[in-house]
ZAMARGU-4260 file (C-alpha; in steps of 0.2 Angstrom, whole numbers, plus 5000, padded with zeros to 4 digits):
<rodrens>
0) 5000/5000/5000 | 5006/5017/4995 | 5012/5029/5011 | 5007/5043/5004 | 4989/5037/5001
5) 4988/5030/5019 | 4993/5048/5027 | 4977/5055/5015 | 4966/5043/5025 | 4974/5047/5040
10) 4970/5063/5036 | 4953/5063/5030 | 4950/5050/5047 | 4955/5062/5058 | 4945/5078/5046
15) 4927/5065/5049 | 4930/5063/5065 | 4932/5079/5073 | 4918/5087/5060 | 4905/5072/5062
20) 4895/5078/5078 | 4899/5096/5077 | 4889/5107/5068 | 4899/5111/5053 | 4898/5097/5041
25) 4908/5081/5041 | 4903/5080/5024 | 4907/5097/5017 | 4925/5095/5026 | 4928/5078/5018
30) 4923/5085/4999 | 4934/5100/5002 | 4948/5090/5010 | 4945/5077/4995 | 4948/5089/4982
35) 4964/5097/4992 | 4972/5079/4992 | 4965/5074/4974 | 4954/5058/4984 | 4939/5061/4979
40) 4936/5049/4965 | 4924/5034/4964 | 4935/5024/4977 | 4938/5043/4988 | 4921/5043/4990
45) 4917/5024/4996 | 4930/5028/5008 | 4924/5041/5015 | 4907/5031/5018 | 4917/5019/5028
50) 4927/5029/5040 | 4910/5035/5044 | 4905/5020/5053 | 4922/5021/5062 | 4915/5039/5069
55) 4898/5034/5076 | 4907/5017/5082 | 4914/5030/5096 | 4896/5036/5097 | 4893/5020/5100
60) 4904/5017/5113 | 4902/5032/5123 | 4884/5029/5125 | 4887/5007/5129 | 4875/5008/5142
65) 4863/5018/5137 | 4861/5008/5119 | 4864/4992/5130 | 4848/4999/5143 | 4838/5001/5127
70) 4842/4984/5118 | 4837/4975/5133 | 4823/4984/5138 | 4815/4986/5122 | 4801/4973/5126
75) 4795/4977/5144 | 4802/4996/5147 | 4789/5010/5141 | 4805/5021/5142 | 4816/5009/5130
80) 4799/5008/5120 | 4799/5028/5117 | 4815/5030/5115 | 4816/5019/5100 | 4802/5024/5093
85) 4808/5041/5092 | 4825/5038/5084 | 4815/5029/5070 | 4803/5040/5067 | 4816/5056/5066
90) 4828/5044/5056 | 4811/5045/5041 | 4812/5060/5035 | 4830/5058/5029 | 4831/5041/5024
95) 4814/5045/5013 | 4819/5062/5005 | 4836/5055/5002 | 4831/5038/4993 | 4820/5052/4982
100) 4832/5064/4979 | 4851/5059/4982 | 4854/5056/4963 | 4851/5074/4959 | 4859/5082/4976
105) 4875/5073/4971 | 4873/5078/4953 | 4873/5096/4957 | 4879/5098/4975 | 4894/5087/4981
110) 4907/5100/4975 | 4918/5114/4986 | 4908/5129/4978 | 4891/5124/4984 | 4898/5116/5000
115) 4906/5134/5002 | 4890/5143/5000 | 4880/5131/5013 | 4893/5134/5025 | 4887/5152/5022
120) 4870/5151/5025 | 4870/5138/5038 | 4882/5148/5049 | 4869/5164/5045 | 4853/5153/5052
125) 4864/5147/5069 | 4870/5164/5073 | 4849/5171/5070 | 4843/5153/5080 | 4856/5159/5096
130) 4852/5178/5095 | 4832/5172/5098 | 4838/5160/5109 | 4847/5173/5119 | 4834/5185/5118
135) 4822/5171/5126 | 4811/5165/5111 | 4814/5148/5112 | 4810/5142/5132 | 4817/5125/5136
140) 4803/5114/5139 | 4812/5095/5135 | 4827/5095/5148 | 4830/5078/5144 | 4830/5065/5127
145) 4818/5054/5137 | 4804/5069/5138 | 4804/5069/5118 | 4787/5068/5112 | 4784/5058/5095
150) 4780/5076/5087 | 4796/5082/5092 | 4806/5067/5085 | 4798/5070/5070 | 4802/5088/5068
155) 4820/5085/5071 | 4820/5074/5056 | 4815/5085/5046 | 4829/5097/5053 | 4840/5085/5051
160) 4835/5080/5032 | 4842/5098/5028 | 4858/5089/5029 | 4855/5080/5013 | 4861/5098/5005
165) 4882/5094/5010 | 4888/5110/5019 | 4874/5112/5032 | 4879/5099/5043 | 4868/5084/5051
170) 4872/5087/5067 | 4871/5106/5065 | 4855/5104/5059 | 4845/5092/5071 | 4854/5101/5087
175) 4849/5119/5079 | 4831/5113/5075 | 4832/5105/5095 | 4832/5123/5102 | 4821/5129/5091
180) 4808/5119/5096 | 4811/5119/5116 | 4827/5104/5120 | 4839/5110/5131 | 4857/5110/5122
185) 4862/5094/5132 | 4846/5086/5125 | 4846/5093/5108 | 4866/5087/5106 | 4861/5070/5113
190) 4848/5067/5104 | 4859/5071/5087 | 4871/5060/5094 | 4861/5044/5096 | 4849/5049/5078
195) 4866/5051/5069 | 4867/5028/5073 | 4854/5022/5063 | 4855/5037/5051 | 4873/5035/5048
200) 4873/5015/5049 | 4860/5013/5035 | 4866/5027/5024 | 4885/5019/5023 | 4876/5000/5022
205) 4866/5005/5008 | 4880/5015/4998 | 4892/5002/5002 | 4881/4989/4995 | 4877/4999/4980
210) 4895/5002/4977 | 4903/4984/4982 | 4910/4983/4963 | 4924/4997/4971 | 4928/4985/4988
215) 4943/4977/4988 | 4955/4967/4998 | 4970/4978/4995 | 4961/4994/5001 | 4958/4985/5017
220) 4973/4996/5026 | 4967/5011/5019 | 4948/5010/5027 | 4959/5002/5042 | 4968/5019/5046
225) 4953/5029/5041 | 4941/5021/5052 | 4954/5021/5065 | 4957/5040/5065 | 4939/5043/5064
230) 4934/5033/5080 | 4949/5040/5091 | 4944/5060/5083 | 4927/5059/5086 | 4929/5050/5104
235) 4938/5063/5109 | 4926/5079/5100 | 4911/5070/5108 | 4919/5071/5126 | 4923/5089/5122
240) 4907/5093/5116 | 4895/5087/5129 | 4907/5099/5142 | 4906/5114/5130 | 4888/5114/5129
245) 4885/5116/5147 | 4892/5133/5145 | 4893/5138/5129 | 4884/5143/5113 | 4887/5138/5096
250) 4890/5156/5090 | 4908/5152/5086 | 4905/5136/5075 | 4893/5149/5066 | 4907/5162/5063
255) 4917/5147/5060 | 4904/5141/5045 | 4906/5159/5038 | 4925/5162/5038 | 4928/5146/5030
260) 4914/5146/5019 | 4920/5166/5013 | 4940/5157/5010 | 4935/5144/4998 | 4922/5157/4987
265) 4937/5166/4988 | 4951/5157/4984 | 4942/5149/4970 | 4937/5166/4962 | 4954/5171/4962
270) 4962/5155/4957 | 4972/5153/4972 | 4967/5138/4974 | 4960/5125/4961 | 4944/5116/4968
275) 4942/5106/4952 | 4958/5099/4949 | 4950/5084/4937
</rodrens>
């Protein structure tokens, strides 16, 4: 296996896992970082569904006995009961709307300019969500994921189907949506955490089954340190992020969203950098 193409998935492991569950689009990153390190061909791109799973495998793990509760009580706890219920009815929205449209989303959006522009715009609608949110529009009434209603869940799926456009983030969109209809930012984070497993899982199944004519034995070292880099990354982004919420906004993650979003549209107008190298 080439060295230089195993420090690329290094690279783009570490890039998923510490954009996968903050709000600034794991996605956008990896087409941008894709296009940077000229891997983001057919093969790029299955590998980039697979170091996925290696992300919300730390999701996964942080959460073992919470899933494990679940599993277990899923036939005699009303509480286990709910809480599955909810995950699959918010995981609907996506899965349906992406099933209809993902052809032509790919078609027209996977590419830096776009994923520039949605950066844009999704940092514009966090920094309008907090300014309400600090000015006392939106109330927390659901303290807690185990309070969500099957209205809610179902909202948030449709907040977080907006991620089907690359650039807007899933988990910025599900956590966004969660405090603008009344979760607390512990329960609005959680929540994205636990919605992005079945999400995530299914989505890189099905691609992966789609794409199977690409799997091969050789590249089995290259989703190795890919999936690697993205389970230790987004371990440690997860542990950071559930302490920065209980004190902190997203306000910065929107400027961030801007500022980055502004370089690339910049960059490519002026031809400093070549987005589209092929």
């Amino acid at each position: 296996m080439d060295i230089g193409l195993l420090f690329k998935a290094l690279i783009l492991g570490i890039v998923e896992g510490l954009t996968e569950f903050l709000p600034i689009s794991s996605t956008g990153h990896l087409i941008l970082a894709g296009a940077l390190l000229d891997f983001d061909d057919g093969k790029g791109k299955l590998f980039e569904i697979v170091i996925q799973c290696g992300a919300i495998l730390a999701v996964c793990w942080e959460y073992r006995s919470r899933i494990g509760n679940v599993v277990l009580g899923i036939r005699t706890e009303p509480v286990a009961q709910r809480f599955a219920i909810n995950l699959f009815i918010a995981f609907l929205p996506l899965a349906l709307l992406g099933l209809l449209f993902q052809k032509q989303i790919k078609s027209v959006l996977f590419a830096p300019v776009p994923v520039a522009i949605a950066f844009i715009v999704g940092g514009l609608i966090i920094l309008l969500i907090e300014s309400k949110h600090r000015e006392g529009h939106f109330k927390p009434r659901v303290q807690e994921v185990d309070e969500l209603r099957w209205r809610d869940a179902l909202k948030l799926g449709f907040a977080q189907a907006l991620a089907l456009i690359p650039g807007m983030s899933r988990s910025g969109s599900t956590i966004i949506g969660g405090l603008y209809l009344g979760l607390s930012r512990k329960a609005a984070t959680e929540f994205s955490f636990f919605l992005a497993i079945p999400t995530i899982f299914v989505a890189s199944a099905y691609e992966l089954f789609k794409n199977r004519h690409l799997l091969s034995l050789d590249d089995l070292p290259l989703f190795a340190v890919g999936s690697s880099a993205a389970f230790v990354s987004a371990f440690l982004c997860v542990r950071w992020l559930l302490r920065y919420v209980s004190h902190n906004d997203f306000t910065v993650f929107a400027w961030y969203r801007i500022a980055f979003g502004v370089l690339v549209l910049a960059t490519d107008y002026s031809g400093l950098v070549n987005w589209y190298p092929r």
